[in-house]
Structure formats: C-alpha cells, structure tokens
C-alpha positions in Angstrom: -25.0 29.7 -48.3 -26.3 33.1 -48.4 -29.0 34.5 -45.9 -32.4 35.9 -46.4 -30.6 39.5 -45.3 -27.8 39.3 -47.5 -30.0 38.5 -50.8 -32.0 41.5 -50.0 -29.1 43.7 -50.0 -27.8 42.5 -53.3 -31.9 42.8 -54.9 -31.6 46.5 -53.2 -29.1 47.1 -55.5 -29.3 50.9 -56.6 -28.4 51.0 -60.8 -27.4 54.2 -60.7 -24.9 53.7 -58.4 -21.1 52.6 -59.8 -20.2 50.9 -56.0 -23.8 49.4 -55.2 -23.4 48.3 -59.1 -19.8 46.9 -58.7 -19.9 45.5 -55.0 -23.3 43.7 -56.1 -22.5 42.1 -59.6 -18.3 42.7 -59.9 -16.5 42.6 -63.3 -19.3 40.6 -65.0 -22.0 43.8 -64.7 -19.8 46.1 -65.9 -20.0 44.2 -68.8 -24.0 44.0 -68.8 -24.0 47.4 -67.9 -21.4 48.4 -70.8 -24.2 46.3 -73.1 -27.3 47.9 -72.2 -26.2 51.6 -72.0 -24.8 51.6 -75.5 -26.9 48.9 -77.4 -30.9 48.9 -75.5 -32.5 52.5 -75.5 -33.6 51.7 -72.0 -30.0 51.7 -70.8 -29.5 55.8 -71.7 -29.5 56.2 -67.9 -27.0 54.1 -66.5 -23.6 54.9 -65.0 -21.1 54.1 -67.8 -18.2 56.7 -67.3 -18.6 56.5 -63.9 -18.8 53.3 -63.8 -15.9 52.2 -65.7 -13.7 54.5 -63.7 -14.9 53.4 -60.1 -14.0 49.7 -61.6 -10.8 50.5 -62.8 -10.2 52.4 -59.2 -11.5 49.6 -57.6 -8.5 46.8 -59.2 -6.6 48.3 -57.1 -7.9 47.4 -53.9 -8.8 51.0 -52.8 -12.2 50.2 -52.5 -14.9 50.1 -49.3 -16.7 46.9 -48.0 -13.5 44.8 -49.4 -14.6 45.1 -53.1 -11.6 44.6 -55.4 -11.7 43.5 -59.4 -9.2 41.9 -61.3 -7.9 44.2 -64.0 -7.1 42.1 -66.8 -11.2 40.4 -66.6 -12.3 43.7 -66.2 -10.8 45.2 -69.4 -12.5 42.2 -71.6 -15.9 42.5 -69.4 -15.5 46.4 -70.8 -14.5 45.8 -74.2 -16.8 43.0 -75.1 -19.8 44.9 -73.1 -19.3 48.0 -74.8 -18.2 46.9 -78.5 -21.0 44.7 -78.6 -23.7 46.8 -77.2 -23.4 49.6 -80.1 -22.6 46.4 -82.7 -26.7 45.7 -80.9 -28.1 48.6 -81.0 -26.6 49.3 -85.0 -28.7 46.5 -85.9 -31.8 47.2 -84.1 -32.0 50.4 -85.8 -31.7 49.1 -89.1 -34.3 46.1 -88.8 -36.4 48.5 -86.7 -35.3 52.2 -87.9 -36.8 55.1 -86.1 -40.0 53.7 -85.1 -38.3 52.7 -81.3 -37.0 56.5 -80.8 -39.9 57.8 -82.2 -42.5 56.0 -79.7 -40.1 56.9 -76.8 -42.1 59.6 -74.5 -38.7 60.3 -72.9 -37.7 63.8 -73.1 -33.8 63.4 -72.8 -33.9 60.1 -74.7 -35.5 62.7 -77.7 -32.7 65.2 -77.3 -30.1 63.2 -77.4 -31.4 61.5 -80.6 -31.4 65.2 -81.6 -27.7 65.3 -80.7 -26.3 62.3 -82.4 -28.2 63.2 -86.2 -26.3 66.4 -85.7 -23.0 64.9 -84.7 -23.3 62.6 -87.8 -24.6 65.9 -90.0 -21.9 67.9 -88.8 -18.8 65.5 -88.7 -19.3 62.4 -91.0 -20.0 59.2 -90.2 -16.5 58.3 -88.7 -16.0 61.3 -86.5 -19.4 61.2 -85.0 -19.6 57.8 -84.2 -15.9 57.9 -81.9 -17.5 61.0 -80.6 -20.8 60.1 -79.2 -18.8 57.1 -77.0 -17.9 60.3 -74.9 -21.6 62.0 -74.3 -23.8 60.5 -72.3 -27.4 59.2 -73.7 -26.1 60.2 -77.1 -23.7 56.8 -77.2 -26.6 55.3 -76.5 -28.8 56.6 -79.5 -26.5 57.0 -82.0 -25.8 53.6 -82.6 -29.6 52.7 -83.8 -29.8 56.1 -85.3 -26.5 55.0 -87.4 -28.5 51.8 -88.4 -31.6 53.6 -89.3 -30.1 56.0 -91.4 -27.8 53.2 -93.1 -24.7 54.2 -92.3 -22.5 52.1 -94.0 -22.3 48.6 -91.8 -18.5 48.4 -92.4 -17.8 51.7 -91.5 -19.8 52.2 -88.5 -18.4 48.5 -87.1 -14.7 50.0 -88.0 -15.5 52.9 -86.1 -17.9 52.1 -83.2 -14.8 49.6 -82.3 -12.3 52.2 -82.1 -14.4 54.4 -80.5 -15.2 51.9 -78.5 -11.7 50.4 -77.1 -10.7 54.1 -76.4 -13.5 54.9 -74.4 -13.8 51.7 -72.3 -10.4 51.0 -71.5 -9.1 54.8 -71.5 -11.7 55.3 -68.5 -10.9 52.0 -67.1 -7.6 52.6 -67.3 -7.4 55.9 -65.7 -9.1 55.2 -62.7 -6.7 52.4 -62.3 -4.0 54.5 -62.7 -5.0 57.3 -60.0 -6.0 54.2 -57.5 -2.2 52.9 -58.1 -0.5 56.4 -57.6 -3.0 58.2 -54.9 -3.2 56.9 -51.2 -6.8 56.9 -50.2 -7.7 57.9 -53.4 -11.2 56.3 -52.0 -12.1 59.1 -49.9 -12.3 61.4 -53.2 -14.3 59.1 -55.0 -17.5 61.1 -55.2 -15.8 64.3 -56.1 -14.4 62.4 -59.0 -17.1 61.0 -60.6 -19.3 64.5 -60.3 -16.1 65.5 -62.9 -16.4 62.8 -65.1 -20.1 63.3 -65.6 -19.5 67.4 -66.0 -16.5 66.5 -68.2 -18.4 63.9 -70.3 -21.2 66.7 -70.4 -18.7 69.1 -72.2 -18.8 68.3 -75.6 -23.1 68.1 -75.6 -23.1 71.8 -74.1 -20.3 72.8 -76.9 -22.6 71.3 -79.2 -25.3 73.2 -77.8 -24.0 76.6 -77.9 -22.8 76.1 -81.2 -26.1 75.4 -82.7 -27.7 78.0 -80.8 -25.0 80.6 -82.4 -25.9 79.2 -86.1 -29.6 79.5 -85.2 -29.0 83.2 -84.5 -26.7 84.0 -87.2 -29.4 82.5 -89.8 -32.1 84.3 -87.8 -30.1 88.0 -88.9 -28.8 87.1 -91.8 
C-alpha cells in the first residue's frame, strides 16, 4: 500500500522532465506522452525526443532510483502513442480546421504553425509530413494543419506512419543501443539530451535561414 509521502512524489511529477516522467508513469506514459505531443495542441511542450531516448537508455538498466523498462512494451507504448496521436490531431483539424491554432495566444505554438505550412509549401505533402516528426512543436501542429488544409487522408496516414515508426523507435532505439554499449552511460545523460534537443532544433533554424535568405533576395530583386 502506498504512503501519503510516496503519492506526493509521484503527483510532484515534473512533465518536462524525461526521468521524473519515466520513473513516475514507466512505459505506459511514454505512450500518453507520445499521444499528446503529436495529436492535442496543448502537448507542443512536452519531452518527446528526449523522452523516447532516456526510455530506450533506461531498458537497459542504466538508470537512477532502480528505474528499468522493458524494451519490447516500450517500442508498442511508442509506436501506438505516436502513430495515433498525429492519426488525432489529422482529424481534429479537419472537423475543426484552423479555428484551434488560430485562437491559440501561444507565441511558439504560432510559429511553429508557421513552420509546418511552409514545410508542406516547400516539400509536398509526403516529405513534410516525415519531416515535421523531427522538429519540435512543429510535429505537433502539422498534423491538424494537414487536416485543415485537406491533405489527402490516405496520404497523410501513409506518411504520418512512416514518419512515425522512424522517429519513435529510431530514438528509442538508439538510446538503447548507447545504454547496451557505454558503461555508465547514466552519468552523461543530461549532456545527451541538451544534443538531441539542439539536434532536433537543426532542421527549424535551416528552415529559418533559408526563408530569411529568400526574403532578402525578393527584397533586391
């Protein structure tokens, strides 16, 4: 039977934490979390890449306060959670359209909206949608931006699922494969995750620049 003390530690849970996230709720909120980051608007801040790595580091048994996931759950919790989520968030946005991002006051939520129209502008349908898995808050917009504008439902569900299983289980994946061949790998945990964020944040600032250069160069000629 649980005490009063050990309930309030898992209710202190901190969401934007991957190890508070996982050592509270195991495999089954990665799956929640994998939901609500790419198919509920309100999930654009969550932990995904970090999260799914730290899990996938965690099968392993490398991690602190005993915490240690079974691999093969962990891969469906993933999968399901993430497939599912933009398979959501595709049909909110066409029931709904624009009218959720456009009442948003968020700032970042705004941008990345931004972001994803141009993805799907500049790359097609198929390209942008395996893309935005890899850029924060964007994955989570572009999925009911896809439905709003009507994006084909076959092709975005062909897509969004490959997209999908890369994402989820290549993260997953990896950090189970460092955890397997690195002693202590543990220790470098944070370090780690500050380079999957900045990594996942590559592709947004490329995007960036890029439409900053094709600003100027319409600006002179």
């Amino acid at each position: 039977m649980a005490t009063p003390l050990s309930q309030g530690a898992q209710l202190a849970v901190n969401v934007l934490d991957a190890q508070s996230l996982l050592a509270a709720f195991g495999v089954l909120g990665v799956g929640i979390v994998m939901f609500a980051e790419t198919g509920l608007l309100i999930g654009f801040f969550l932990p995904g890449d970090s999260l799914l790595f730290t899990a996938g580091l965690l099968c392993t048994g490398s991690g602190r306060h005993g915490v240690h996931l079974s691999l093969p759950a962990l891969l469906v919790a993933a999968a399901v959670g993430a497939l599912a989520g933009s398979q959501c968030g595709y049909l909110i946005g066409r029931k709904a359209g624009g009218a959720l991002l456009a009442r948003s006051r968020s700032a970042r939520l705004k941008e990345g909206a931004q972001r994803a129209e141009e993805l799907l502008d500049r790359y097609g349908h198929a390209k942008a949608i395996v893309l935005a898995r890899f850029v924060p808050v964007v994955r989570t917009v572009l999925n009911p931006m896809a439905g709003a504008l009507h994006v084909p439902a076959r092709t975005f569900t062909l897509w969004q699922v490959a997209g999908g299983l890369v994402w989820s289980l290549g993260l997953t994946l990896a950090g189970y494969a460092l955890g397997s061949s690195v002693p202590n790998v543990d220790k470098y945990l944070l370090p780690m995750i500050a380079l999957i964020v900045v990594v996942s944040l590559i592709p947004l600032a490329l995007e960036l620049l890029r439409s900053r250069r094709a600003a100027k160069a319409g600006a002179r000629g």
